[in-house]
PDB file of N, CA, C, O and CB in Angstrom:
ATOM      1  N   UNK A   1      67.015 -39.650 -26.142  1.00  0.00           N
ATOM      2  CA  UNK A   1      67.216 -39.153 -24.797  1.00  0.00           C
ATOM      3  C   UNK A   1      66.104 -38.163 -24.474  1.00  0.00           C
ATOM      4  O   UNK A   1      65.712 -37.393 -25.350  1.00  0.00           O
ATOM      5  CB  UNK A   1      68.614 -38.496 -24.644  1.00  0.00           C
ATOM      6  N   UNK A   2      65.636 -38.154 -23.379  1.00  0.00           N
ATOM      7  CA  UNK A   2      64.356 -37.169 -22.800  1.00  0.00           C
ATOM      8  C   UNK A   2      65.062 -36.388 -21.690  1.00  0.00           C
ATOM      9  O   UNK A   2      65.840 -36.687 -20.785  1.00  0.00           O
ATOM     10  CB  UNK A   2      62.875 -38.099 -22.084  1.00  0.00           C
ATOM     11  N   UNK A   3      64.441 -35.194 -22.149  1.00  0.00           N
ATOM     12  CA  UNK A   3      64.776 -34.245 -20.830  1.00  0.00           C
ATOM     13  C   UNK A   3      64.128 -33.645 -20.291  1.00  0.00           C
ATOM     14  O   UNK A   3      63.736 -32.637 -20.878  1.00  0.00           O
ATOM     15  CB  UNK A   3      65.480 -33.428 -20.848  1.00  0.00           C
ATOM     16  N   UNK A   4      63.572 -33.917 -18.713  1.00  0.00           N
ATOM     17  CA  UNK A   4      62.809 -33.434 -17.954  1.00  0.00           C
ATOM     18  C   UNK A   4      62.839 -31.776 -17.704  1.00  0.00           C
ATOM     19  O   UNK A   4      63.697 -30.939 -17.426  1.00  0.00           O
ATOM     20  CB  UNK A   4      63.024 -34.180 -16.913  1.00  0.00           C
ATOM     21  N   UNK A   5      61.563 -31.792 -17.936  1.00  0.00           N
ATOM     22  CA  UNK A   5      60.601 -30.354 -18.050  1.00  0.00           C
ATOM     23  C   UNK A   5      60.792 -29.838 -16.206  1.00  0.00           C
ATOM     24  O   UNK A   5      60.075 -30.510 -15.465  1.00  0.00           O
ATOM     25  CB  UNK A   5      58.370 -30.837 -18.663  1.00  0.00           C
ATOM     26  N   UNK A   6      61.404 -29.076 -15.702  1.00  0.00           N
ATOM     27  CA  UNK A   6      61.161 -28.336 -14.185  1.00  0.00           C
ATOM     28  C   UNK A   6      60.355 -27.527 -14.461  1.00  0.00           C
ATOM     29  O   UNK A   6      60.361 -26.633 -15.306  1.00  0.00           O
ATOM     30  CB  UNK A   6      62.294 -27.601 -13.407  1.00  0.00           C
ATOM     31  N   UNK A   7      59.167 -28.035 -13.268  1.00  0.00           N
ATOM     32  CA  UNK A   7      57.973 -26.390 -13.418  1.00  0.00           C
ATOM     33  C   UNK A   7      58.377 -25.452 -12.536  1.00  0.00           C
ATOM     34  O   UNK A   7      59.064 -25.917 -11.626  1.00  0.00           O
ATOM     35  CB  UNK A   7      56.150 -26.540 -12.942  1.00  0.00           C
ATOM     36  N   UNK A   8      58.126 -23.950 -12.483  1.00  0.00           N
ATOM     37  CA  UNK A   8      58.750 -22.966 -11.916  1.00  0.00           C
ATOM     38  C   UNK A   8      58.598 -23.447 -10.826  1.00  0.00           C
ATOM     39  O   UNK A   8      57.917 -24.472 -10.797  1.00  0.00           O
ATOM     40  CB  UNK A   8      58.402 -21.701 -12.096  1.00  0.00           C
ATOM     41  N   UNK A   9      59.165 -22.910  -9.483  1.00  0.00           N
ATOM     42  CA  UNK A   9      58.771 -22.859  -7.987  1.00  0.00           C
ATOM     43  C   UNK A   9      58.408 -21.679  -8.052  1.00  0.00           C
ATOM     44  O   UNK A   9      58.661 -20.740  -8.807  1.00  0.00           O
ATOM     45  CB  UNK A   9      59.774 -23.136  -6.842  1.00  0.00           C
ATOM     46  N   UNK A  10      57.716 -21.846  -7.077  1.00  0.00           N
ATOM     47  CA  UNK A  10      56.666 -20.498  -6.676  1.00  0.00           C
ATOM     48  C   UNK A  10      58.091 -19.750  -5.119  1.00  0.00           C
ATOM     49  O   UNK A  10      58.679 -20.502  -4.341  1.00  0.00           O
ATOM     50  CB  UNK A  10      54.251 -21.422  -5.714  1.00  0.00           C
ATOM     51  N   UNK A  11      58.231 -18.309  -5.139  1.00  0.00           N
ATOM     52  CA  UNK A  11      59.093 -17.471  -3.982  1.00  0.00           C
ATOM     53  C   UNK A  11      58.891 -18.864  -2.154  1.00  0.00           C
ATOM     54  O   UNK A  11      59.560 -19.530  -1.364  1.00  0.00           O
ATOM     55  CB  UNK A  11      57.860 -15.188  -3.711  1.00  0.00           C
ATOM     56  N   UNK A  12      57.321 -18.428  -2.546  1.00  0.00           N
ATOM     57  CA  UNK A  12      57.222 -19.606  -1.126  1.00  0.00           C
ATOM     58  C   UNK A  12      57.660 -20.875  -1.151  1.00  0.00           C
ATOM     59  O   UNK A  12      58.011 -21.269  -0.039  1.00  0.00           O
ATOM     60  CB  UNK A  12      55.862 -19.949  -0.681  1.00  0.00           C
ATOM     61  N   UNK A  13      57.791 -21.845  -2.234  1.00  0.00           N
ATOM     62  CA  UNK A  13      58.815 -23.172  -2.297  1.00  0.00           C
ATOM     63  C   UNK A  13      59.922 -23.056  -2.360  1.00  0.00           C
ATOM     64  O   UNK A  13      60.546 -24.066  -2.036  1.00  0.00           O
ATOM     65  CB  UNK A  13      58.743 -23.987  -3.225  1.00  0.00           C
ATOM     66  N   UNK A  14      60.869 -21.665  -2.848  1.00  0.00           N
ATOM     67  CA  UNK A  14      61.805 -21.181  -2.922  1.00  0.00           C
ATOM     68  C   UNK A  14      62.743 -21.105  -1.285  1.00  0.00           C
ATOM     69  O   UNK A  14      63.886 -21.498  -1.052  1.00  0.00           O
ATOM     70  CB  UNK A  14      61.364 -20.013  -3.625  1.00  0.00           C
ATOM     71  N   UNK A  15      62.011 -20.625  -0.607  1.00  0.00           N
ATOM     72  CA  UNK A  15      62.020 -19.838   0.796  1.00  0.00           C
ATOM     73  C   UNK A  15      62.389 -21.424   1.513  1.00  0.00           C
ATOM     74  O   UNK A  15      63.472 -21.985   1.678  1.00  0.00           O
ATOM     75  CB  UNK A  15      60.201 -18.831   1.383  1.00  0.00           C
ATOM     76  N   UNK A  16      61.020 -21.835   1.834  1.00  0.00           N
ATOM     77  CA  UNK A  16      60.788 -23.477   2.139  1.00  0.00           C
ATOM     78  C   UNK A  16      62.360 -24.434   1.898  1.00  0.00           C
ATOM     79  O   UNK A  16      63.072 -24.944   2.763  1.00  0.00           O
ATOM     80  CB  UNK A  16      59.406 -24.138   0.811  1.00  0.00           C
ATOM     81  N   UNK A  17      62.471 -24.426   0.923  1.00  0.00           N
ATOM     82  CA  UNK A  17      63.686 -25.036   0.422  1.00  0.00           C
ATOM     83  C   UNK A  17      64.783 -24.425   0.764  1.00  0.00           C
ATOM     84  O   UNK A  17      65.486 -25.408   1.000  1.00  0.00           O
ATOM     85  CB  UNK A  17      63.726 -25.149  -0.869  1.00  0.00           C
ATOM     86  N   UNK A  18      65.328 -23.677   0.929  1.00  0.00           N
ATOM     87  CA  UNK A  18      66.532 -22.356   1.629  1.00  0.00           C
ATOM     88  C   UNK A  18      66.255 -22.632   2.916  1.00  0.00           C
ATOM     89  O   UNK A  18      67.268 -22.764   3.604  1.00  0.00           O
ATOM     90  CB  UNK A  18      66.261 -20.440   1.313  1.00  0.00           C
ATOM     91  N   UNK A  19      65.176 -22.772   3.508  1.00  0.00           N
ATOM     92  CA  UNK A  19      65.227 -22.887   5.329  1.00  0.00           C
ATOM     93  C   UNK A  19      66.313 -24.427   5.329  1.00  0.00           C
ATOM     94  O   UNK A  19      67.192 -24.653   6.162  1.00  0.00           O
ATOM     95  CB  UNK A  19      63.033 -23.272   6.337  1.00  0.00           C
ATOM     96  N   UNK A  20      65.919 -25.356   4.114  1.00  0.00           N
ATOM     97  CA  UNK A  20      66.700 -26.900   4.869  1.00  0.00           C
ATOM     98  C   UNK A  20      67.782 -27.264   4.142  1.00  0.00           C
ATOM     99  O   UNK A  20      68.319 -28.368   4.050  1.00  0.00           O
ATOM    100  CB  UNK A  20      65.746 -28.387   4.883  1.00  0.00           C
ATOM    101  N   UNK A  21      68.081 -26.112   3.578  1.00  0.00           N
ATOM    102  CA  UNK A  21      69.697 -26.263   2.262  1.00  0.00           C
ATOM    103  C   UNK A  21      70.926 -25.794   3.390  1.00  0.00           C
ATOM    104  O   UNK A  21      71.217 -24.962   4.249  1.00  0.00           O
ATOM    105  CB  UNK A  21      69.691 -24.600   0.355  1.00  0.00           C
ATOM    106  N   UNK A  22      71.511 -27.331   2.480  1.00  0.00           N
ATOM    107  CA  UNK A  22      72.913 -26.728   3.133  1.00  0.00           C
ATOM    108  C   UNK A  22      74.120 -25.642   2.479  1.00  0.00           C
ATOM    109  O   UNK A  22      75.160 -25.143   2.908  1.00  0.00           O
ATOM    110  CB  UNK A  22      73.700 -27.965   3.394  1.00  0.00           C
ATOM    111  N   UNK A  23      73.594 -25.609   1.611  1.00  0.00           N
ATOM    112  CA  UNK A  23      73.874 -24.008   0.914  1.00  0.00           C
ATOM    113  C   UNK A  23      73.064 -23.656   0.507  1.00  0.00           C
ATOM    114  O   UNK A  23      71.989 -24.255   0.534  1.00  0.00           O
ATOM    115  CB  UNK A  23      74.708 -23.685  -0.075  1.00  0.00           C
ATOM    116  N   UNK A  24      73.281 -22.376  -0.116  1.00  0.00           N
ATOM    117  CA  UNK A  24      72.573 -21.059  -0.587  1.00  0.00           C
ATOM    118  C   UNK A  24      72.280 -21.257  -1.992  1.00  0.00           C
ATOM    119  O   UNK A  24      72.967 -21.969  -2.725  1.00  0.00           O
ATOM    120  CB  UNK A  24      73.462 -19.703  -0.401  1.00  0.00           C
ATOM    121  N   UNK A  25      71.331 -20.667  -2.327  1.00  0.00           N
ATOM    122  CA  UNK A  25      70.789 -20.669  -4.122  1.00  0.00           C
ATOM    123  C   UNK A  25      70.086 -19.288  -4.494  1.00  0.00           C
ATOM    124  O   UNK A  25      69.757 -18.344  -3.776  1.00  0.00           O
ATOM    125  CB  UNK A  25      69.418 -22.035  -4.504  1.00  0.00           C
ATOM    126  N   UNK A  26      70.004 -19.439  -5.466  1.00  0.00           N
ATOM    127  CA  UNK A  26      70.014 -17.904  -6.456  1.00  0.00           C
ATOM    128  C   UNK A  26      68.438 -18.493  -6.775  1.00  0.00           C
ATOM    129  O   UNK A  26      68.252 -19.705  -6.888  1.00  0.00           O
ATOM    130  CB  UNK A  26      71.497 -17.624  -8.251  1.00  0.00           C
ATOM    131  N   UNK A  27      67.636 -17.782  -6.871  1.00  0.00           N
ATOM    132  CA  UNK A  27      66.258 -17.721  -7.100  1.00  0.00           C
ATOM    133  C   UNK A  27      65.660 -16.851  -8.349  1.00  0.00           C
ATOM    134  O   UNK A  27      64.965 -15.893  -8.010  1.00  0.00           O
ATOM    135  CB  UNK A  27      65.727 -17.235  -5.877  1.00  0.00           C
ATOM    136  N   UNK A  28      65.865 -17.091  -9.937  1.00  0.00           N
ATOM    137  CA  UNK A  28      65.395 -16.265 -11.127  1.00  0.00           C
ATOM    138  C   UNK A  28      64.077 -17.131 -11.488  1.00  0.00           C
ATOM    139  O   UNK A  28      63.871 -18.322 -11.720  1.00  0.00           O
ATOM    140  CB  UNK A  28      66.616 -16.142 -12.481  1.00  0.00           C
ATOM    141  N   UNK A  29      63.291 -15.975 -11.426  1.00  0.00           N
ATOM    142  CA  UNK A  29      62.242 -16.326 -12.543  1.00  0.00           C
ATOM    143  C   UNK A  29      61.653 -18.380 -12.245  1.00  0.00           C
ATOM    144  O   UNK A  29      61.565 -19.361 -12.983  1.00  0.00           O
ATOM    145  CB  UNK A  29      63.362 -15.981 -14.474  1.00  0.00           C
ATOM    146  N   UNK A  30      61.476 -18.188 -11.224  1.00  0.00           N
ATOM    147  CA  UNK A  30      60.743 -19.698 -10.990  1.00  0.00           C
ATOM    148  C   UNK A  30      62.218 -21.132 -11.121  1.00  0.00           C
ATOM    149  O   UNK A  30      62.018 -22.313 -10.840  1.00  0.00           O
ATOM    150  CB  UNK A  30      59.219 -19.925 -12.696  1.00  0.00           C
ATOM    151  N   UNK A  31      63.327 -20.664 -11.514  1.00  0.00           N
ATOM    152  CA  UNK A  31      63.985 -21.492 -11.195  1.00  0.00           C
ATOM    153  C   UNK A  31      65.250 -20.913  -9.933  1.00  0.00           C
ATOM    154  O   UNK A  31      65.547 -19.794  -9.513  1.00  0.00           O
ATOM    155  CB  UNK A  31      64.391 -22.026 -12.528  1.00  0.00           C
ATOM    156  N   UNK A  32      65.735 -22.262  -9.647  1.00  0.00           N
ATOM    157  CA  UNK A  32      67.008 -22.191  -8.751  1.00  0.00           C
ATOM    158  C   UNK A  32      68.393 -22.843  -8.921  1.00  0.00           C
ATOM    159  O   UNK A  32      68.619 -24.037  -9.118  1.00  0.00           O
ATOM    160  CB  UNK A  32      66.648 -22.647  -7.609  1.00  0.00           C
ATOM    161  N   UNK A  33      69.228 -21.892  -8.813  1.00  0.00           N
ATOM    162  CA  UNK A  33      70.628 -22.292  -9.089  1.00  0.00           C
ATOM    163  C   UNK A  33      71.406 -22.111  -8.050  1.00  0.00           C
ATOM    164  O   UNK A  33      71.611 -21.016  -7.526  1.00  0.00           O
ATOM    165  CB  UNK A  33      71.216 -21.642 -10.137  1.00  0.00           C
ATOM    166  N   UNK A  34      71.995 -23.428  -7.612  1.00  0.00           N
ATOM    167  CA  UNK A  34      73.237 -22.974  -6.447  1.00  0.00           C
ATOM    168  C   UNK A  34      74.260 -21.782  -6.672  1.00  0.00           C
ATOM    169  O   UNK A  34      74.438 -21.247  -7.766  1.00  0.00           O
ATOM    170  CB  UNK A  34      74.259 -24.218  -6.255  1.00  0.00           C
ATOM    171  N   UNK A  35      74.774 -21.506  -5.741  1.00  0.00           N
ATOM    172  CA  UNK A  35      75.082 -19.849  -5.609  1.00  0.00           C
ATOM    173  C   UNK A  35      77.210 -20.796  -5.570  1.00  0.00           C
ATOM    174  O   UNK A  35      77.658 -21.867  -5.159  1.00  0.00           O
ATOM    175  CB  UNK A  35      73.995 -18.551  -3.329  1.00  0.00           C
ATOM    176  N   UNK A  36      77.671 -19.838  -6.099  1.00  0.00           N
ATOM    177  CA  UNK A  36      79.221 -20.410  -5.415  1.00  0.00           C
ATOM    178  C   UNK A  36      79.566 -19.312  -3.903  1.00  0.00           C
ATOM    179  O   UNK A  36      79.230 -18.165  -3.610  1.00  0.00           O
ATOM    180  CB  UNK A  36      80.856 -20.100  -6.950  1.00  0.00           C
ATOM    181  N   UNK A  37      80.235 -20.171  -3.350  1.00  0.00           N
ATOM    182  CA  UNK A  37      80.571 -20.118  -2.090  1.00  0.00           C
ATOM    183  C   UNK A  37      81.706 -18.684  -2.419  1.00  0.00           C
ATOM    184  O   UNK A  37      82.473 -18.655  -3.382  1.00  0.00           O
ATOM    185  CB  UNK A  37      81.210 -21.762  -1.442  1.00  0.00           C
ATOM    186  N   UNK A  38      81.569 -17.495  -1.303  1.00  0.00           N
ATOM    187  CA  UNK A  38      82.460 -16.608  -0.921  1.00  0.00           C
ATOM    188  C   UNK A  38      83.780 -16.996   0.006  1.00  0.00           C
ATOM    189  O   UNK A  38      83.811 -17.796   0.941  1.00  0.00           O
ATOM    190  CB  UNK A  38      81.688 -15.707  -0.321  1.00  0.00           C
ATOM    191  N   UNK A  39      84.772 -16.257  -0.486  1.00  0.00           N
ATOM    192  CA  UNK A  39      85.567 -16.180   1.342  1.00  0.00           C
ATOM    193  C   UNK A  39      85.885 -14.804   0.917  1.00  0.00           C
ATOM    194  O   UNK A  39      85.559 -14.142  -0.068  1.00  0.00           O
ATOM    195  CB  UNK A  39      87.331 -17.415   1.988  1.00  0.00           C
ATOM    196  N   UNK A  40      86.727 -14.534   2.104  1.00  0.00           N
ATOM    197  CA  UNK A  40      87.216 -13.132   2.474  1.00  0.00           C
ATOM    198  C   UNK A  40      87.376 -12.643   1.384  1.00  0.00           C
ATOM    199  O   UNK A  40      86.731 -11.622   1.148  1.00  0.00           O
ATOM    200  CB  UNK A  40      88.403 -12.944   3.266  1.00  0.00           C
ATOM    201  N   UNK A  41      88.244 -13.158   0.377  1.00  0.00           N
ATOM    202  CA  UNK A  41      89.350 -12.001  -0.809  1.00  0.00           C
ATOM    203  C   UNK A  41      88.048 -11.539  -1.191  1.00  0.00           C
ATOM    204  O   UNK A  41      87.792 -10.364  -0.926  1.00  0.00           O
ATOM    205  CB  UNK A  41      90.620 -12.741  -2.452  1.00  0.00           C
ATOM    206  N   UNK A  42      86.860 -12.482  -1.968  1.00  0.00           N
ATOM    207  CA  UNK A  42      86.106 -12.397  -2.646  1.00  0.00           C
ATOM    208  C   UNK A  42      85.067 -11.280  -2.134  1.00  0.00           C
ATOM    209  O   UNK A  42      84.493 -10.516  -2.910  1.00  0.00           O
ATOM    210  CB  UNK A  42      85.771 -13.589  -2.868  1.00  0.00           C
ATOM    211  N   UNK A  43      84.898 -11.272  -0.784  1.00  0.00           N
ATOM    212  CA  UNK A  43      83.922  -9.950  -0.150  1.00  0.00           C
ATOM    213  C   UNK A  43      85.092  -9.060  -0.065  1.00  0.00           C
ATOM    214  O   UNK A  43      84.662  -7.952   0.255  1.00  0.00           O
ATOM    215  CB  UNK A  43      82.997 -10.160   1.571  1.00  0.00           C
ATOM    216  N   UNK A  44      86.388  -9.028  -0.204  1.00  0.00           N
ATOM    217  CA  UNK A  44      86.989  -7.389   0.204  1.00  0.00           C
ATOM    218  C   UNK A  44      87.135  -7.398  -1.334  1.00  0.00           C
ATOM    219  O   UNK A  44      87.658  -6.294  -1.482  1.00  0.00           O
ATOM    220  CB  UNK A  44      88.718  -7.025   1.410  1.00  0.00           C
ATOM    221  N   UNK A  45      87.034  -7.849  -2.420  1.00  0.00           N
ATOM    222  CA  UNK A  45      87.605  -7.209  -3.730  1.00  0.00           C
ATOM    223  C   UNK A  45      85.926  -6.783  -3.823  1.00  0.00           C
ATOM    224  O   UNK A  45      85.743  -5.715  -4.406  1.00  0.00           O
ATOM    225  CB  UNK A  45      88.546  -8.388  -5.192  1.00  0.00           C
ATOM    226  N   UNK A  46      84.665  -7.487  -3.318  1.00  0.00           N
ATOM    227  CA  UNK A  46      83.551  -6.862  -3.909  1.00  0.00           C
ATOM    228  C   UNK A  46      82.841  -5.343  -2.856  1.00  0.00           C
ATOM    229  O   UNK A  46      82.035  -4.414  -2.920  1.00  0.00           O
ATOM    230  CB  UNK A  46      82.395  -8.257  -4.086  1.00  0.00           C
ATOM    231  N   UNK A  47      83.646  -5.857  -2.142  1.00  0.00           N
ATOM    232  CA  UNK A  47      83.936  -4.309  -0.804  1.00  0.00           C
ATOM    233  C   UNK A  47      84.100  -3.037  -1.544  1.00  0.00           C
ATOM    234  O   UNK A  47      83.267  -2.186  -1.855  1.00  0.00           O
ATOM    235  CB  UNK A  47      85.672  -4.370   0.288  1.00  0.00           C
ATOM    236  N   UNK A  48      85.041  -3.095  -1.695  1.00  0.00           N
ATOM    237  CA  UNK A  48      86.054  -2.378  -2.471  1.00  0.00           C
ATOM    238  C   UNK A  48      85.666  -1.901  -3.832  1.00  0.00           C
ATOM    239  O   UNK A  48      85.787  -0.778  -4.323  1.00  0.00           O
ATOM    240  CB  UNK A  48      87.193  -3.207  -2.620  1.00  0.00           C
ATOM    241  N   UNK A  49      85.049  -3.279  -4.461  1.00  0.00           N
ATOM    242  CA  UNK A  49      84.473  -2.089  -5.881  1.00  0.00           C
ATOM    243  C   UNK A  49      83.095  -1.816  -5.673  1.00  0.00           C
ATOM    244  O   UNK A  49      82.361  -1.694  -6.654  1.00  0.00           O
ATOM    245  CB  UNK A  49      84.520  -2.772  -7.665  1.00  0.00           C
ATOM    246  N   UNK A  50      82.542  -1.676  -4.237  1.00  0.00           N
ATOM    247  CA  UNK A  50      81.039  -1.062  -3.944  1.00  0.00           C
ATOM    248  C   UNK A  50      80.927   0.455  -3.617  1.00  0.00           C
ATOM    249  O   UNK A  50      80.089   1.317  -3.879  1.00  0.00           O
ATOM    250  CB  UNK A  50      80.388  -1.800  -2.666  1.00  0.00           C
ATOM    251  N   UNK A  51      82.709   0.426  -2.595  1.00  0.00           N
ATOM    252  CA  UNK A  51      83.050   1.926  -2.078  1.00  0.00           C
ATOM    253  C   UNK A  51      83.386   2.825  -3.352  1.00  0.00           C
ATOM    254  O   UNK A  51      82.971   3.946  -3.649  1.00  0.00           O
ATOM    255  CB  UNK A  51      84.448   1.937  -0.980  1.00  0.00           C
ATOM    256  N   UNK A  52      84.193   2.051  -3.950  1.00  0.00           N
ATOM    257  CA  UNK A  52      84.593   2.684  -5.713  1.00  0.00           C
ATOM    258  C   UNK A  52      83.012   3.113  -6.008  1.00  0.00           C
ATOM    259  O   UNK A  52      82.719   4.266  -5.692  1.00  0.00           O
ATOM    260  CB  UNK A  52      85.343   1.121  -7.238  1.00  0.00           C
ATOM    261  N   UNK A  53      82.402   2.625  -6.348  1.00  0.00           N
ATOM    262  CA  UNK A  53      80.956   2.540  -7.065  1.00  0.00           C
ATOM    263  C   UNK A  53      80.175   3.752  -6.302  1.00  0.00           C
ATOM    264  O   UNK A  53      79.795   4.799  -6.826  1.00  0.00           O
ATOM    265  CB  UNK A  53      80.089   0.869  -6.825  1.00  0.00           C
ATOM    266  N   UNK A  54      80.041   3.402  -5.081  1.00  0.00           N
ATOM    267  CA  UNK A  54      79.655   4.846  -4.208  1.00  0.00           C
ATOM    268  C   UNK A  54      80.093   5.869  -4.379  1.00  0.00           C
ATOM    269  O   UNK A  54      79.417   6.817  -4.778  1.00  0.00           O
ATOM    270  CB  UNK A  54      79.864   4.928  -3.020  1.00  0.00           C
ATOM    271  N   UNK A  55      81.408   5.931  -4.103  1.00  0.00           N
ATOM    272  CA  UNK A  55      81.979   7.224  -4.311  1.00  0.00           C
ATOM    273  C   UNK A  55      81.960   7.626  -5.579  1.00  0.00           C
ATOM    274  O   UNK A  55      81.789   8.840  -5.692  1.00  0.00           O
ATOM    275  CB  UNK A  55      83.218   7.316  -3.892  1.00  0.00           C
ATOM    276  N   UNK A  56      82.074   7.044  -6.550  1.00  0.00           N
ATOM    277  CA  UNK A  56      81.707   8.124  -8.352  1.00  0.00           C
ATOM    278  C   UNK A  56      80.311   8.383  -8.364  1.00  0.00           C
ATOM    279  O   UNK A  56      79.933   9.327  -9.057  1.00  0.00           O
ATOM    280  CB  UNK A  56      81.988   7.134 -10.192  1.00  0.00           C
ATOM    281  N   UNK A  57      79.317   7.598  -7.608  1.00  0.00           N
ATOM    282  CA  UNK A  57      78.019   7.902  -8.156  1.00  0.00           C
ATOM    283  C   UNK A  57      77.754   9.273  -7.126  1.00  0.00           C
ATOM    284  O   UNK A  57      76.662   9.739  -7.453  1.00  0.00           O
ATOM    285  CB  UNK A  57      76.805   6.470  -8.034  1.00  0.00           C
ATOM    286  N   UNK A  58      78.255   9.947  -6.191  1.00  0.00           N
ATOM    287  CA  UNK A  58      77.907  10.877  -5.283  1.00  0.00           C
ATOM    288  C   UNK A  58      78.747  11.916  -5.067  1.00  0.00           C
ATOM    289  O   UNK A  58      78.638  12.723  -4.144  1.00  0.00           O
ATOM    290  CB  UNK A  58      77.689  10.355  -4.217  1.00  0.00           C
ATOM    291  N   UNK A  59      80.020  11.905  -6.339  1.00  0.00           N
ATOM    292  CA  UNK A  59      80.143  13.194  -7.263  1.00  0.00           C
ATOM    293  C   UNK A  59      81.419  13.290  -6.411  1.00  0.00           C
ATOM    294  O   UNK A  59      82.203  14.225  -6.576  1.00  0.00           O
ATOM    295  CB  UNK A  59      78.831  14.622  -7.297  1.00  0.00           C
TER     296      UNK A  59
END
């Protein structure tokens, strides 16, 4: 079995490709990985531990 070699993308093929996706992707180090989809709970539980996070770091 052979397994194909991906050469990095360069930020600008990155970008390029995100303008015509029908979802969103995570961009590390020359590769790309689809992102999983949010809903609400998921932005108020990460809401919520940002205000937590704020408020201990500013005493």
């Amino acid at each position: 079995m052979q397994v194909a070699m991906l050469r990095p993308l360069s930020v600008k093929e990155y970008l390029e490709g995100e303008e015509r996706a029908d979802i969103r992707h995570e961009y590390v180090a020359g590769q790309v990985y689809a992102m999983a989809g949010a809903n609400l709970r998921h932005n108020q539980i990460a809401g919520n531990l940002y205000g937590l996070l704020w408020q201990k770091t500013r005493g």
